[in-house]
C-alpha atoms as an extended CHARMM CRD file, in Angstrom:
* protein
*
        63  EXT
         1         1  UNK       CA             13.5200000000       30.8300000000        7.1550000000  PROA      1               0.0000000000
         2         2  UNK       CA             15.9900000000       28.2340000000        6.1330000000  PROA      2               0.0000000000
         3         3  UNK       CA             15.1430000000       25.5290000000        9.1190000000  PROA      3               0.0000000000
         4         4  UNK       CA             11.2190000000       25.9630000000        7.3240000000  PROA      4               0.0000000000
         5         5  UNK       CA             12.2850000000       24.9650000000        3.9270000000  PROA      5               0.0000000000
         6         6  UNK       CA             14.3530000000       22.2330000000        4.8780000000  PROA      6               0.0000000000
         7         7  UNK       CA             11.7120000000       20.7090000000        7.4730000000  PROA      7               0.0000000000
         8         8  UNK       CA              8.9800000000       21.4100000000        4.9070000000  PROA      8               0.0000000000
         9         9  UNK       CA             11.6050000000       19.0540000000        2.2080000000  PROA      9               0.0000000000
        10        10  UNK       CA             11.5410000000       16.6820000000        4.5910000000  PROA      10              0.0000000000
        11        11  UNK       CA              7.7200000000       16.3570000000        4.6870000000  PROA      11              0.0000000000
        12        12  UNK       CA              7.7620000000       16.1460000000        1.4240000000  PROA      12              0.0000000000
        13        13  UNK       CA              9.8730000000       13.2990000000        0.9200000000  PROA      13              0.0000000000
        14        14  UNK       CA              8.3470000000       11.4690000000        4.1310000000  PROA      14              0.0000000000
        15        15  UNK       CA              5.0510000000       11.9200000000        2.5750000000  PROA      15              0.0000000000
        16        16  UNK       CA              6.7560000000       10.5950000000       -1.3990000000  PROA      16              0.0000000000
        17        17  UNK       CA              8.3710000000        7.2210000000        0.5660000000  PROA      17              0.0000000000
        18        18  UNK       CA              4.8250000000        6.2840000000        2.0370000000  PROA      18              0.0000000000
        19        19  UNK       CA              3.2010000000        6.7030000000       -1.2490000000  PROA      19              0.0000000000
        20        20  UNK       CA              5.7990000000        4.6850000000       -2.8130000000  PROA      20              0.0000000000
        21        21  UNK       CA              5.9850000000        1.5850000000        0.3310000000  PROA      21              0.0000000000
        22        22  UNK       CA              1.9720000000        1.9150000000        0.0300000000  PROA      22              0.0000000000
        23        23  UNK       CA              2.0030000000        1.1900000000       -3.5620000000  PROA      23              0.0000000000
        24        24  UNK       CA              4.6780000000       -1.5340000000       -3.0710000000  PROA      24              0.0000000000
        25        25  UNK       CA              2.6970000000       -3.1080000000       -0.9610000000  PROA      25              0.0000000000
        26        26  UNK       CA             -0.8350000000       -3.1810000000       -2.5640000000  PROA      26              0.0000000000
        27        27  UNK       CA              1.3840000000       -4.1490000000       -5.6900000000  PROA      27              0.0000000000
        28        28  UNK       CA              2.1250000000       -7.3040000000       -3.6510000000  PROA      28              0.0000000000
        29        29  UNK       CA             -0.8680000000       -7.9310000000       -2.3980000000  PROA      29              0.0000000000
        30        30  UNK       CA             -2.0820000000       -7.8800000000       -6.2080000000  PROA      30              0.0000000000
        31        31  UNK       CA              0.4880000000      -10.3960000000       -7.2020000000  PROA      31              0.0000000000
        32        32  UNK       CA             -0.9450000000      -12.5370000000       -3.7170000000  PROA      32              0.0000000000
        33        33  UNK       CA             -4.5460000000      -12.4160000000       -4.9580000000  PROA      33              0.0000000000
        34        34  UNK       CA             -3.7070000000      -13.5290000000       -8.4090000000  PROA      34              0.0000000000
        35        35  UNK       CA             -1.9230000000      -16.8820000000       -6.9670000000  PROA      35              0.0000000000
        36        36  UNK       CA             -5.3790000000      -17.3250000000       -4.7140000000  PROA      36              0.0000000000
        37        37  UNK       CA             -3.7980000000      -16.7570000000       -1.6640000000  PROA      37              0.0000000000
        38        38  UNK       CA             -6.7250000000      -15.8020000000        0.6750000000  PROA      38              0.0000000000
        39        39  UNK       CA             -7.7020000000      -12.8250000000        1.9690000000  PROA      39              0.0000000000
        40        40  UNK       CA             -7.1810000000      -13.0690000000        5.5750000000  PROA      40              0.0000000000
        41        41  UNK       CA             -3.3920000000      -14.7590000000        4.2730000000  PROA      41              0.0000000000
        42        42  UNK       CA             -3.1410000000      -11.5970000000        2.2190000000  PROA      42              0.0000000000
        43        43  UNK       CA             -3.9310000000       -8.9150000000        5.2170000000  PROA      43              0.0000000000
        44        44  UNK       CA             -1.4600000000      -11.0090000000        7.7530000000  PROA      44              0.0000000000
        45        45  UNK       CA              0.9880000000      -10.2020000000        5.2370000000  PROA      45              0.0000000000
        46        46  UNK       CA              0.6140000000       -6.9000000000        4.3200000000  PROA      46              0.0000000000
        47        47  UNK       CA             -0.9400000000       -5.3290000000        7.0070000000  PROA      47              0.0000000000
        48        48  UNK       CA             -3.6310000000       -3.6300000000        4.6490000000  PROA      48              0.0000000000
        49        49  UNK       CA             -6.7960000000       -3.2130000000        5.5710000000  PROA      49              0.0000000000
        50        50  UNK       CA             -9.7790000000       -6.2140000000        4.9280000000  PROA      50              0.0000000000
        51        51  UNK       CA            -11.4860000000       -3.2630000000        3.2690000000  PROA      51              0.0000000000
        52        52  UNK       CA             -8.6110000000       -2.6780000000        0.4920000000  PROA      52              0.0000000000
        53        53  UNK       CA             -7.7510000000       -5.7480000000        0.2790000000  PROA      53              0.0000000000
        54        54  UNK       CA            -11.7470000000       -6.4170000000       -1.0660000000  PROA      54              0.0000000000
        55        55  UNK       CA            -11.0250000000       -3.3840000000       -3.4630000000  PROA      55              0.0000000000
        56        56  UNK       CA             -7.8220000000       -4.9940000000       -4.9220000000  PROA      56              0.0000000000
        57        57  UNK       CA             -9.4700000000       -8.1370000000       -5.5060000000  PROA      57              0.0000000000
        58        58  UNK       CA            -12.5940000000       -6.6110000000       -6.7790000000  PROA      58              0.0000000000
        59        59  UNK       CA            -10.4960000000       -4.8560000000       -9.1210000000  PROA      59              0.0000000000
        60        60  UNK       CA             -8.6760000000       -7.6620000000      -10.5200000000  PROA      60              0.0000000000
        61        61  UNK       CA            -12.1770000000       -9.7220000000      -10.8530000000  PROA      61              0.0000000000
        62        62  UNK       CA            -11.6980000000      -12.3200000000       -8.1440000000  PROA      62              0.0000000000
        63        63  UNK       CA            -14.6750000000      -10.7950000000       -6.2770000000  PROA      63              0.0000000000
């Protein structure tokens, strides 16, 4: 029962450290955007998808 809880922790906190580099990075890509770096500059970079990268953009009004 013990080897369940501990592998199941460790999903857990996988899954928390992706949230958190995933949010890092679209944080980055923000701060990209906002000094007009372009978007195919900004997805070399970051490796996020064109798609979010248009979202991010869109969101801070440079779309």
């Amino acid at each position: 029962m013990r080897g369940k809880i501990i592998e199941y922790e460790a999903k857990t906190i996988r899954n928390e450290e992706r949230k958190k580099f995933i949010t890092e990075t679209e944080e980055r890509a923000k701060d990209m955007l906002r000094d007009k770096m372009t978007l195919p500059l900004v997805e070399k970079y970051t490796h996020l998808p064109m798609p979010r990268i248009e979202e991010l953009a869109r969101g801070l009004g440079l779309l």
